[in-house]
N, CA, C and O atoms as CSV, one atom per row, in Angstrom:
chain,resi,resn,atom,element,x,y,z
A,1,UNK,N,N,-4.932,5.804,13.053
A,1,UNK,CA,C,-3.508,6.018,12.828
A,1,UNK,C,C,-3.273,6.093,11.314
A,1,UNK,O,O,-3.914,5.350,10.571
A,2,UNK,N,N,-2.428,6.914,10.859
A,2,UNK,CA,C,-1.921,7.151,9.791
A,2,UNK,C,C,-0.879,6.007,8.877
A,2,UNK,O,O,-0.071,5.244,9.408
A,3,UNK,N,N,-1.095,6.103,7.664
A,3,UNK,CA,C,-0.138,5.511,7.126
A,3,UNK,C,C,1.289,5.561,7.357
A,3,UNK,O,O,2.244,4.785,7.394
A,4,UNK,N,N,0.951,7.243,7.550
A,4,UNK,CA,C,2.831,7.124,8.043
A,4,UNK,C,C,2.915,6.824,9.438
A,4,UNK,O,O,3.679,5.865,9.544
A,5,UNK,N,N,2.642,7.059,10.168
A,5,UNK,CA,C,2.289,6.731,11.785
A,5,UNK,C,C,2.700,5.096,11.478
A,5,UNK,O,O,3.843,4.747,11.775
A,6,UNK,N,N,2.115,4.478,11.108
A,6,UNK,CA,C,2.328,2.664,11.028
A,6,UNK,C,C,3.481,2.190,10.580
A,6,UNK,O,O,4.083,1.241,11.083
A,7,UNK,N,N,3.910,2.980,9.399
A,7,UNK,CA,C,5.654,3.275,8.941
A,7,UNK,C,C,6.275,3.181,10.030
A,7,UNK,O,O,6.700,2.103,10.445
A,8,UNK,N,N,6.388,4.075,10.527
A,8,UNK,CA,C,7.382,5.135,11.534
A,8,UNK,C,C,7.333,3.764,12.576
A,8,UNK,O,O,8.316,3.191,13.046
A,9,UNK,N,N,5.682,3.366,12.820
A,9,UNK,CA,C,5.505,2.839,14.116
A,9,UNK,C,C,6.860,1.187,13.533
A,9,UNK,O,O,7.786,0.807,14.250
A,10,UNK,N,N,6.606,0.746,12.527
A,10,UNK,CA,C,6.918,-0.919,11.955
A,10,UNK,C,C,7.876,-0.586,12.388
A,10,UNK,O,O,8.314,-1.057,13.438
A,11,UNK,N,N,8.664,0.609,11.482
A,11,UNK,CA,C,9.972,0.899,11.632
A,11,UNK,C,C,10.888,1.187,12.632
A,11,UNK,O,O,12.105,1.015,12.567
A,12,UNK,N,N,10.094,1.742,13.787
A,12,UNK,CA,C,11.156,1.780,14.995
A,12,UNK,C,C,10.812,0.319,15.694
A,12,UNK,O,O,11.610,-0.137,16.513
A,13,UNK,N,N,9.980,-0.180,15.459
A,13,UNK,CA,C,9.818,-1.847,16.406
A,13,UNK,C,C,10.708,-2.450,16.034
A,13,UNK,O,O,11.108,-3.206,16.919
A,14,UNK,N,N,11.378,-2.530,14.942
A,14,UNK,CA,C,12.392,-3.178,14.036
A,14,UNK,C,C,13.904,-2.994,14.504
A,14,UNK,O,O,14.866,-3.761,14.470
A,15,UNK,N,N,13.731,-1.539,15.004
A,15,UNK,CA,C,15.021,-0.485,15.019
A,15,UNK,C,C,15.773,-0.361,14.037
A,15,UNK,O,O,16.948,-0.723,13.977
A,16,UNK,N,N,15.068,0.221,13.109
A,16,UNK,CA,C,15.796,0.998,11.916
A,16,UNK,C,C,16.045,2.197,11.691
A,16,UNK,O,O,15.621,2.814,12.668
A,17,UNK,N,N,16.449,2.830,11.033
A,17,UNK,CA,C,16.514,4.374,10.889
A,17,UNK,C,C,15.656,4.201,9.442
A,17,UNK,O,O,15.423,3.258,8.685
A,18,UNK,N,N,15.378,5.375,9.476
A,18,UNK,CA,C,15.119,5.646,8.088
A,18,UNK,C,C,15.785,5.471,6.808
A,18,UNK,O,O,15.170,5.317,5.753
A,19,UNK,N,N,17.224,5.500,6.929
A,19,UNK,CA,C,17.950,4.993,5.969
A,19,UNK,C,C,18.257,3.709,5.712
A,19,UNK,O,O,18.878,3.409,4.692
A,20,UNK,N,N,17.887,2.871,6.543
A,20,UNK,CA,C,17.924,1.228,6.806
A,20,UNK,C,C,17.000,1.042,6.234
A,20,UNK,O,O,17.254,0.395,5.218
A,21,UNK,N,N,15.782,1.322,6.365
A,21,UNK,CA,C,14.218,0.903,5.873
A,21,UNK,C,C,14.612,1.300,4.545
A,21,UNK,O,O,14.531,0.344,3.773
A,22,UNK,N,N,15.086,2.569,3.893
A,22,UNK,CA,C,14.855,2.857,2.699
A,22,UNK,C,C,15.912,1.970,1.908
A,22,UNK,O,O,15.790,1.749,0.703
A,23,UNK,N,N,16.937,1.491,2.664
A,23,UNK,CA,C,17.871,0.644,1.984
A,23,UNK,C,C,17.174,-0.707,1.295
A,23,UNK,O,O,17.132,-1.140,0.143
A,24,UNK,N,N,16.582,-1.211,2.738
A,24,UNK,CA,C,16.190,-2.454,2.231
A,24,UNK,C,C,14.804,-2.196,1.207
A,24,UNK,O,O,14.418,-3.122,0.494
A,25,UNK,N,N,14.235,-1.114,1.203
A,25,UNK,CA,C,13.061,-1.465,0.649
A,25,UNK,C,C,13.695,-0.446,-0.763
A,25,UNK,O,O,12.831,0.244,-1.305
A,26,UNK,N,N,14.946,-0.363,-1.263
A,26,UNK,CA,C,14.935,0.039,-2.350
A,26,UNK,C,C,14.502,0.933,-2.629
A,26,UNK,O,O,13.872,0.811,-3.679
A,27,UNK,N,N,14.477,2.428,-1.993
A,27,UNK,CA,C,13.887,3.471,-2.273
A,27,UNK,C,C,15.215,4.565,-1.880
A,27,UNK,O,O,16.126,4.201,-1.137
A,28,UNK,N,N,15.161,5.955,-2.506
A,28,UNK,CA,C,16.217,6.901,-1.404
A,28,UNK,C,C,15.183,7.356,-0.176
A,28,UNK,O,O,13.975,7.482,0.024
A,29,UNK,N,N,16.578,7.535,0.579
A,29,UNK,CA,C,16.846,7.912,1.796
A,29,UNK,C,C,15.484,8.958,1.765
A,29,UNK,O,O,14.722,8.843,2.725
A,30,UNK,N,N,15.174,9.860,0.830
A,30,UNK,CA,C,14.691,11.381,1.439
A,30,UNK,C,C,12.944,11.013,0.710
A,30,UNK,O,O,11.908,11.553,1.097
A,31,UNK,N,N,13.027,10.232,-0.117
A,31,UNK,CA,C,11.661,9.570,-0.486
A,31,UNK,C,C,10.910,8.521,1.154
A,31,UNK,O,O,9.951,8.251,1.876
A,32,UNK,N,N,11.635,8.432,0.984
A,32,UNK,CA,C,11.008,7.204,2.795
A,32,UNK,C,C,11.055,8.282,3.540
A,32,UNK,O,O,10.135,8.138,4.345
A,33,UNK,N,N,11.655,9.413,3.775
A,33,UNK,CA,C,11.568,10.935,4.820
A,33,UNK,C,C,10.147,11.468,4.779
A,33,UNK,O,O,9.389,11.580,5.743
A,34,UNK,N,N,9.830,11.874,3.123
A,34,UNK,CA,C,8.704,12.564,2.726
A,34,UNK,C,C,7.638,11.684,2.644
A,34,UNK,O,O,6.544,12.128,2.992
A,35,UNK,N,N,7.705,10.559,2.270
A,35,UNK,CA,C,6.747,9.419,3.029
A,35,UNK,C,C,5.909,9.798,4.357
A,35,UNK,O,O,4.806,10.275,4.622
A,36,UNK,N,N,6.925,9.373,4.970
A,36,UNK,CA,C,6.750,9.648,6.739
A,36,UNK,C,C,6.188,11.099,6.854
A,36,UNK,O,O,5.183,11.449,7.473
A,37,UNK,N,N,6.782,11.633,6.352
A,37,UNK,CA,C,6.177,13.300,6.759
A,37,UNK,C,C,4.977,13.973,6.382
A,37,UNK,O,O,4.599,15.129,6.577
A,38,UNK,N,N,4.344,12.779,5.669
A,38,UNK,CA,C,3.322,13.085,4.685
A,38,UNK,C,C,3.494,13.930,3.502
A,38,UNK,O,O,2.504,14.006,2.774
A,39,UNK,N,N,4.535,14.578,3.157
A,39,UNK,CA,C,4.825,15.044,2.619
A,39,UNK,C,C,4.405,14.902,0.961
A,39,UNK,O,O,3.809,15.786,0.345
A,40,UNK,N,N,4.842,13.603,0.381
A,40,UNK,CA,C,4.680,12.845,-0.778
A,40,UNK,C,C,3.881,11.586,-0.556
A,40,UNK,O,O,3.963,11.163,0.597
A,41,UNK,N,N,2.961,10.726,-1.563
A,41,UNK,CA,C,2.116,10.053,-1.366
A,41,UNK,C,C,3.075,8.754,-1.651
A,41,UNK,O,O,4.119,8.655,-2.296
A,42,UNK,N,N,2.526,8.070,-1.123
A,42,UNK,CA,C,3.008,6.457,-1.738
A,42,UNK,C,C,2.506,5.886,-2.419
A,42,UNK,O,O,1.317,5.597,-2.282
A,43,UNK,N,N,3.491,5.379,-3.763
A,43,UNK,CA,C,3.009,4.575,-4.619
A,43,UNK,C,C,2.651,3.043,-4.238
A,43,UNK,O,O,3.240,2.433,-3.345
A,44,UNK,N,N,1.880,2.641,-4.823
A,44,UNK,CA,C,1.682,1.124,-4.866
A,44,UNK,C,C,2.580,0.236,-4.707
A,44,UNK,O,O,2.470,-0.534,-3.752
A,45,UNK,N,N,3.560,0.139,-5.501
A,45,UNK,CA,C,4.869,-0.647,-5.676
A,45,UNK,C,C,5.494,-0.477,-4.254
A,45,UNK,O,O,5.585,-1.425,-3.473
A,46,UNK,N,N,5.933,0.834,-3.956
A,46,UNK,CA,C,6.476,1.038,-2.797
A,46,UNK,C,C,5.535,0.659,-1.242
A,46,UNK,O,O,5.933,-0.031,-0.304
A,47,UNK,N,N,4.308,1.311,-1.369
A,47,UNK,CA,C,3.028,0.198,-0.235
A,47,UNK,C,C,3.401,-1.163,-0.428
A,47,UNK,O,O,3.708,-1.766,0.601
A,48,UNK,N,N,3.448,-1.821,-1.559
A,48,UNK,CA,C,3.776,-3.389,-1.087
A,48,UNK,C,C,5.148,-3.733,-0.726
A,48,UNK,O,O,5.329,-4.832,-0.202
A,49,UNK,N,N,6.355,-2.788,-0.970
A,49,UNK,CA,C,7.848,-3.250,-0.680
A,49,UNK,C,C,7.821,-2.532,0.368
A,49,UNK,O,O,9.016,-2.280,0.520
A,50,UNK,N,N,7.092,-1.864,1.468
A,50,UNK,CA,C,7.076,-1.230,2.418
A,50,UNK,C,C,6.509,-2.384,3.604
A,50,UNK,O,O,7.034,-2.701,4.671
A,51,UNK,N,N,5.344,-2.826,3.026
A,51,UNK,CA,C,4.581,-4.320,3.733
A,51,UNK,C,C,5.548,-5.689,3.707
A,51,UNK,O,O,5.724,-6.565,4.554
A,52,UNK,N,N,6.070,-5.498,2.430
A,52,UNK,CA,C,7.053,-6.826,2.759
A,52,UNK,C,C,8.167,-6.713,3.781
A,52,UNK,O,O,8.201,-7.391,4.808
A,53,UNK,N,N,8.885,-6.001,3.507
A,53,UNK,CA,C,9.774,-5.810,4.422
A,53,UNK,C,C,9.775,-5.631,5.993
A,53,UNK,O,O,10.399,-6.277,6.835
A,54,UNK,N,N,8.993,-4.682,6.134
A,54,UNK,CA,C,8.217,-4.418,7.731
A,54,UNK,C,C,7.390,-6.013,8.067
A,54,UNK,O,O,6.983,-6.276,9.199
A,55,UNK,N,N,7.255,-6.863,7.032
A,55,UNK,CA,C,6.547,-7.929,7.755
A,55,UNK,C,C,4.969,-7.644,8.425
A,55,UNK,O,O,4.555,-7.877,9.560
A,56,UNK,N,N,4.290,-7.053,7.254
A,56,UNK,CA,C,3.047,-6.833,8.241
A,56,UNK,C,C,2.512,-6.361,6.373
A,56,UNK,O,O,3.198,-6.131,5.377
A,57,UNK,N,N,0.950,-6.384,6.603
A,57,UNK,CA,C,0.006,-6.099,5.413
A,57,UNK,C,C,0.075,-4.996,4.902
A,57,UNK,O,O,0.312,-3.965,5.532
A,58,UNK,N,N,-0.161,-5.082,3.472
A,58,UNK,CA,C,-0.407,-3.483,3.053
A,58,UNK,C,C,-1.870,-3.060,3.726
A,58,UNK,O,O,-2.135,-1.868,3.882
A,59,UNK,N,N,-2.711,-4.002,4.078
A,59,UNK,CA,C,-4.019,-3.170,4.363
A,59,UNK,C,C,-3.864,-2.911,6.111
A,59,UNK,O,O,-4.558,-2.289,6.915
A,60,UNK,N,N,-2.705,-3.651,6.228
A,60,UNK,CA,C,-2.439,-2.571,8.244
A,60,UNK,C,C,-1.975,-1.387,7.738
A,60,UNK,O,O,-2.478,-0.376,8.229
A,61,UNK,N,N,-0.978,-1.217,6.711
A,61,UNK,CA,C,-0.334,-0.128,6.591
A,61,UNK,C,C,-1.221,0.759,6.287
A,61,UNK,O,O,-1.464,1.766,6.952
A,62,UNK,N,N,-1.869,0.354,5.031
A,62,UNK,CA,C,-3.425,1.807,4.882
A,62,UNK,C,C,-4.470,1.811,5.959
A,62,UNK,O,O,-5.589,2.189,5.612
A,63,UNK,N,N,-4.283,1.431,7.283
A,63,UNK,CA,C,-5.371,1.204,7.653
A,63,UNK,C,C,-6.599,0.481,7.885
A,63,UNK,O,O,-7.372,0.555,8.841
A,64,UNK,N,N,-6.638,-0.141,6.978
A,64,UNK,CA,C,-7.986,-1.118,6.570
A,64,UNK,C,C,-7.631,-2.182,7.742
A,64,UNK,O,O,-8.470,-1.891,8.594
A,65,UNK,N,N,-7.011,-3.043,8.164
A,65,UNK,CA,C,-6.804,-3.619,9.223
A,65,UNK,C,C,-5.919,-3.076,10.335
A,65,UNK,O,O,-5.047,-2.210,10.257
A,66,UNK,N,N,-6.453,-3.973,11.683
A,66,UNK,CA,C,-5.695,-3.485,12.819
A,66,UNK,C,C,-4.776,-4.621,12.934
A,66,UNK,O,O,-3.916,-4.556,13.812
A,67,UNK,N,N,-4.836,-5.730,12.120
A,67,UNK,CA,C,-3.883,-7.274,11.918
A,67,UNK,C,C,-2.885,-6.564,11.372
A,67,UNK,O,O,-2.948,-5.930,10.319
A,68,UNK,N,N,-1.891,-6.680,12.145
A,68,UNK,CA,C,-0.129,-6.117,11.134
A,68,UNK,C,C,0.188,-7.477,10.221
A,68,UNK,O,O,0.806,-7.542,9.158
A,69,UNK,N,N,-0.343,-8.372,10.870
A,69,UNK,CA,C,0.463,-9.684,10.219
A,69,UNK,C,C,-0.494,-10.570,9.695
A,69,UNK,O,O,-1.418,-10.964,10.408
A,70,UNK,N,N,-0.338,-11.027,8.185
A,70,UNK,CA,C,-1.299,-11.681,7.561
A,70,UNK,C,C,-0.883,-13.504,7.889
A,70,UNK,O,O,0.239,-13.907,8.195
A,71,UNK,N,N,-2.015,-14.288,7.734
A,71,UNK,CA,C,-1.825,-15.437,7.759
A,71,UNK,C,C,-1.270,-15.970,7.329
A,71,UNK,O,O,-1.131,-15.387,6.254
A,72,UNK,N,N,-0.223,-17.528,7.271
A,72,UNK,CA,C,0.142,-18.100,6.411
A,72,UNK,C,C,-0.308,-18.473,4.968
A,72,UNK,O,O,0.416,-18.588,3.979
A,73,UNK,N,N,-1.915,-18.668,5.074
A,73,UNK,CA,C,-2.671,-18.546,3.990
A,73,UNK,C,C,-2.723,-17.310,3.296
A,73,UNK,O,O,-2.606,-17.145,2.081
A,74,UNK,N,N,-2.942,-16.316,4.322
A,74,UNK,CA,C,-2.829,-15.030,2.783
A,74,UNK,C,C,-1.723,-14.588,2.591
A,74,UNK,O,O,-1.619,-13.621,1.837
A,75,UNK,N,N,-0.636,-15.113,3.166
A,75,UNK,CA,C,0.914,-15.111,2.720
A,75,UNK,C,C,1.397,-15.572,1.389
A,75,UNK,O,O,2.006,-14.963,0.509
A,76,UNK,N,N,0.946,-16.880,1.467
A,76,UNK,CA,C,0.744,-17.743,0.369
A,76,UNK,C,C,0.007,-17.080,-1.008
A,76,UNK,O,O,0.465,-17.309,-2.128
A,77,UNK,N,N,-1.329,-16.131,-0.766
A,77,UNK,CA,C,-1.647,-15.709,-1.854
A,77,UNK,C,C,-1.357,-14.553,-2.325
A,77,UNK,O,O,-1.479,-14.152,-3.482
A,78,UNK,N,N,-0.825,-13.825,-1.077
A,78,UNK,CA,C,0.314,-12.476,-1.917
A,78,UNK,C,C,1.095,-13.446,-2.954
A,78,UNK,O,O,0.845,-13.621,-4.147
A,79,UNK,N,N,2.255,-14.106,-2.049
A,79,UNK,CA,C,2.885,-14.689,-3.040
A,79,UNK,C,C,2.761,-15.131,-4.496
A,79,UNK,O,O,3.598,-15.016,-5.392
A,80,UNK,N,N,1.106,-15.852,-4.556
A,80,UNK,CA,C,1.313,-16.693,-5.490
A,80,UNK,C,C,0.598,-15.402,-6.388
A,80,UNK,O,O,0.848,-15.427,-7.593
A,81,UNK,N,N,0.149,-14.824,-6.131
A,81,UNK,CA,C,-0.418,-13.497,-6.928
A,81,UNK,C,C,0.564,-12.719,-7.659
A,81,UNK,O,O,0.351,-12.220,-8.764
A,82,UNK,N,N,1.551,-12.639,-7.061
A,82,UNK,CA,C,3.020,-11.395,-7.583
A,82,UNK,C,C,2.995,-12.142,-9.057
A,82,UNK,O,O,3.174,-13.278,-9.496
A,83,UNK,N,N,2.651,-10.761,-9.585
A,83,UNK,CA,C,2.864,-11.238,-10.865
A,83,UNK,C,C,4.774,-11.491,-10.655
A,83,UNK,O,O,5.241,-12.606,-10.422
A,84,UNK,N,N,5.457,-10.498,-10.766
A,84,UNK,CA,C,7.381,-10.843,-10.453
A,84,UNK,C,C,7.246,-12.347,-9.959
A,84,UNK,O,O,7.944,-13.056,-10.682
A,85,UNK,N,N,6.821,-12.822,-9.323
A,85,UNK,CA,C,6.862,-14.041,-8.292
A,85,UNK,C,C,5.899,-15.224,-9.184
A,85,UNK,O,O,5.954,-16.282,-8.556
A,86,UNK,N,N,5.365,-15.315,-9.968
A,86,UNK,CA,C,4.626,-15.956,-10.364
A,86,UNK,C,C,5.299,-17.260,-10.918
A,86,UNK,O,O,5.134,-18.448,-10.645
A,87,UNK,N,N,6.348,-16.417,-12.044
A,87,UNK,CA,C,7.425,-17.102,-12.590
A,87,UNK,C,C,8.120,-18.837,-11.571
A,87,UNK,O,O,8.181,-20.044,-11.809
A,88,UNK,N,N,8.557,-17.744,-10.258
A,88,UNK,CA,C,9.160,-18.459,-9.464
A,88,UNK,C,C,7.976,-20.094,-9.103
A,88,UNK,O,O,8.366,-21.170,-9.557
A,89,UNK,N,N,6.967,-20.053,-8.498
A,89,UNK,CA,C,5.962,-20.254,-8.718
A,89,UNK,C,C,5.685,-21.509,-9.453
A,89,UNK,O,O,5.879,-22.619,-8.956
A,90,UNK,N,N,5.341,-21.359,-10.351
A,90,UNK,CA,C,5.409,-22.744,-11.616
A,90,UNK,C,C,5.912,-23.412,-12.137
A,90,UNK,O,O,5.615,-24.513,-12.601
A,91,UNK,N,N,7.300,-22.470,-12.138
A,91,UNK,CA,C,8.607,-23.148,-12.238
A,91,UNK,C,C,9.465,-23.627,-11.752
A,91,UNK,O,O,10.260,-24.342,-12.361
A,92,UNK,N,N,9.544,-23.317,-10.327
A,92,UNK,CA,C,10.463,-24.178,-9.344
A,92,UNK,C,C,10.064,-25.217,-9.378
A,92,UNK,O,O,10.863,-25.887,-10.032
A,93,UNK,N,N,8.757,-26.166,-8.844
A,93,UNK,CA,C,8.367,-27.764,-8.907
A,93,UNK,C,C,9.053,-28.436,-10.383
A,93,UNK,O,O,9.411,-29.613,-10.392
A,94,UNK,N,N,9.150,-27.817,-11.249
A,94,UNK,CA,C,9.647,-28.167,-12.451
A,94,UNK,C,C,11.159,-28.475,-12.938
A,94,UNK,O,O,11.459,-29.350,-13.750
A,95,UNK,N,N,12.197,-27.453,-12.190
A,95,UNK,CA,C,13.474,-27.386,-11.970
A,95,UNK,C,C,14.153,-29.006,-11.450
A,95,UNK,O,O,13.829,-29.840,-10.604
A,96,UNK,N,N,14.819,-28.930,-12.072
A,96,UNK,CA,C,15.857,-30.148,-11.894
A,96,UNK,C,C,16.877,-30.020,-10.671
A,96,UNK,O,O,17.418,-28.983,-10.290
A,97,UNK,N,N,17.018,-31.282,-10.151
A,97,UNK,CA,C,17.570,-31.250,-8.498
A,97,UNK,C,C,18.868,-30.138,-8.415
A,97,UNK,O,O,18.751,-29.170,-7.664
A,98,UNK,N,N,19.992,-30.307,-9.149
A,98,UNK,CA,C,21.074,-29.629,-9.231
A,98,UNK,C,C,20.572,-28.018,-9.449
A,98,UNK,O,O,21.095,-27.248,-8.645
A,99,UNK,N,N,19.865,-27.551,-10.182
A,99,UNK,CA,C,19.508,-26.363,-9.622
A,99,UNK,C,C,18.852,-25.878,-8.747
A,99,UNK,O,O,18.932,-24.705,-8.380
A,100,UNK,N,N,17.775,-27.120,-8.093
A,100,UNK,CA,C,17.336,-26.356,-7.015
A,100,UNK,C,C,18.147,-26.334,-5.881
A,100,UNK,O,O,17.800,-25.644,-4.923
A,101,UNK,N,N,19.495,-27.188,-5.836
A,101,UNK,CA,C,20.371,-27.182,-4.537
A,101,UNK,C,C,21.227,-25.524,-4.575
A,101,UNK,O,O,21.467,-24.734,-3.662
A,102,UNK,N,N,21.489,-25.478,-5.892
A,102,UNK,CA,C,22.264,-24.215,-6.074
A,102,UNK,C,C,21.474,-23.565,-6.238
A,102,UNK,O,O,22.027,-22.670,-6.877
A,103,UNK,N,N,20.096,-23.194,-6.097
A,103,UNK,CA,C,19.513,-22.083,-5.677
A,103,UNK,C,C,19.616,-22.312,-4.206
A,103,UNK,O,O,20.098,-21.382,-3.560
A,104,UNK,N,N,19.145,-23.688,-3.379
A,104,UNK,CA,C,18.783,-23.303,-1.986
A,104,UNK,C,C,20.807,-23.193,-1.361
A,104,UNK,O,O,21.029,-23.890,-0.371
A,105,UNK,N,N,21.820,-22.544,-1.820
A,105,UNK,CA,C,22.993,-22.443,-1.745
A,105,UNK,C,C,22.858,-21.102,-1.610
A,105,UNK,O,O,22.925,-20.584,-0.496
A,106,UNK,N,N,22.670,-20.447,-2.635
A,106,UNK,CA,C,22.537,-19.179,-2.756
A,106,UNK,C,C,21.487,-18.120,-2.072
A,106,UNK,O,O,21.489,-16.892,-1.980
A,107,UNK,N,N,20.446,-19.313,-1.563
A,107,UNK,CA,C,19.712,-18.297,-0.701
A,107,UNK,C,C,19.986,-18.741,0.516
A,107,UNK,O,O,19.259,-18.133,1.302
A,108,UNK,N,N,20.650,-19.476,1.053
A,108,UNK,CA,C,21.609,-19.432,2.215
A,108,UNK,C,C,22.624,-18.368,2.570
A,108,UNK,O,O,22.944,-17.950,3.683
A,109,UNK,N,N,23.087,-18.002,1.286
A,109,UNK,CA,C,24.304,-16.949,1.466
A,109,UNK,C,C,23.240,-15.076,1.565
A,109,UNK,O,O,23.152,-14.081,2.285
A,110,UNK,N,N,22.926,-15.402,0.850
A,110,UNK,CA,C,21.882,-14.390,1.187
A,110,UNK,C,C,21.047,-14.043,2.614
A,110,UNK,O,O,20.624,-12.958,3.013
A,111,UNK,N,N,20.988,-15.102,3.099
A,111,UNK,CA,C,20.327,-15.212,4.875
A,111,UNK,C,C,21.682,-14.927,5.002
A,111,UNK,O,O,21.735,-13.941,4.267
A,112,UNK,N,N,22.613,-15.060,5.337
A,112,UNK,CA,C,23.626,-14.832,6.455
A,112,UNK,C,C,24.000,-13.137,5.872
A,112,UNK,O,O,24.100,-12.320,6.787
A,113,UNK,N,N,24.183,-12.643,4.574
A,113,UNK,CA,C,24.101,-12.037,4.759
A,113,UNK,C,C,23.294,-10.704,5.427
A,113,UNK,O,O,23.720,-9.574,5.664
A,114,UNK,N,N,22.166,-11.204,5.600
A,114,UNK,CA,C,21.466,-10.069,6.392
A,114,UNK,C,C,21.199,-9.782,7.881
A,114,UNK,O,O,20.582,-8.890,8.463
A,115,UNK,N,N,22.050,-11.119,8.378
A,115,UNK,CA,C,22.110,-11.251,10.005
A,115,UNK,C,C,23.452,-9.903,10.101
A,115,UNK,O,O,23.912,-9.566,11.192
C-alpha cells in the first residue's frame, strides 16, 4: 500500500474530509489533495504532522511498518526527540506550580475545544 493509500486510508477511519485533515495538520486544502493523488511528494515536516495527527507512525505511513500505532515507549521518544518539543521537555519539571496549573488550564480549554 501506498503512502497515499494509508493517508486516504487514516483519514477516512477518522472521518475527515480532506479539508479537516489539512486543517488540523496545517497544510492547504489542495497540498493534502496532491498528496493523496500522488501528485506532489511529501515533505518531512508534513510526514511527521501527517503521523501525529492521524495517530499512527511515520514509518506505517511510508510503509516500513504494518504497526499504525507506535508504543508508549516510542511515543515517548518521538516526543523527547522533537527538537520543537525538547524545550517543553526539560523545562516543564523545572516550572513553578502556578504555571504549571495555568498551563494544565489552558490545555484543558484546548481539549474541549476540539470535541
Amino acid at each position: 500500500m501506498s503512502i497515499q493509500d494509508r493517508v486516504i486510508q487514516c483519514r477516512e477511519r477518522k472521518g475527515w474530509s480532506q479539508r479537516e485533515l489539512a486543517n488540523r495538520v496545517s497544510i492547504n486544502y489542495s497540498v493534502l489533495n496532491r498528496i493523496e493523488l500522488a501528485t506532489r511528494p511529501i515533505k518531512d515536516q508534513e510526514l511527521n504532522n501527517l503521523a501525529n495527527v492521524l495517530d499512527v507512525s511515520a514509518d506505517y505511513l511510508l510503509g516500513r511498518s504494518d504497526t499504525p500505532n507506535l508504543s508508549e515507549e516510542q511515543k515517548f521518544e518521538v516526543f523527547k526527540n522533537n527538537p520543537e518539543l525538547e524545550r517543553w521537555y526539560y523545562e516543564l519539571p523545572r516550572s513553578d506550580e502556578e504555571d504549571l496549573e495555568q498551563l494544565r488550564e489552558m490545555w484543558e480549554i484546548i481539549k474541549r475545544r476540539k470535541k
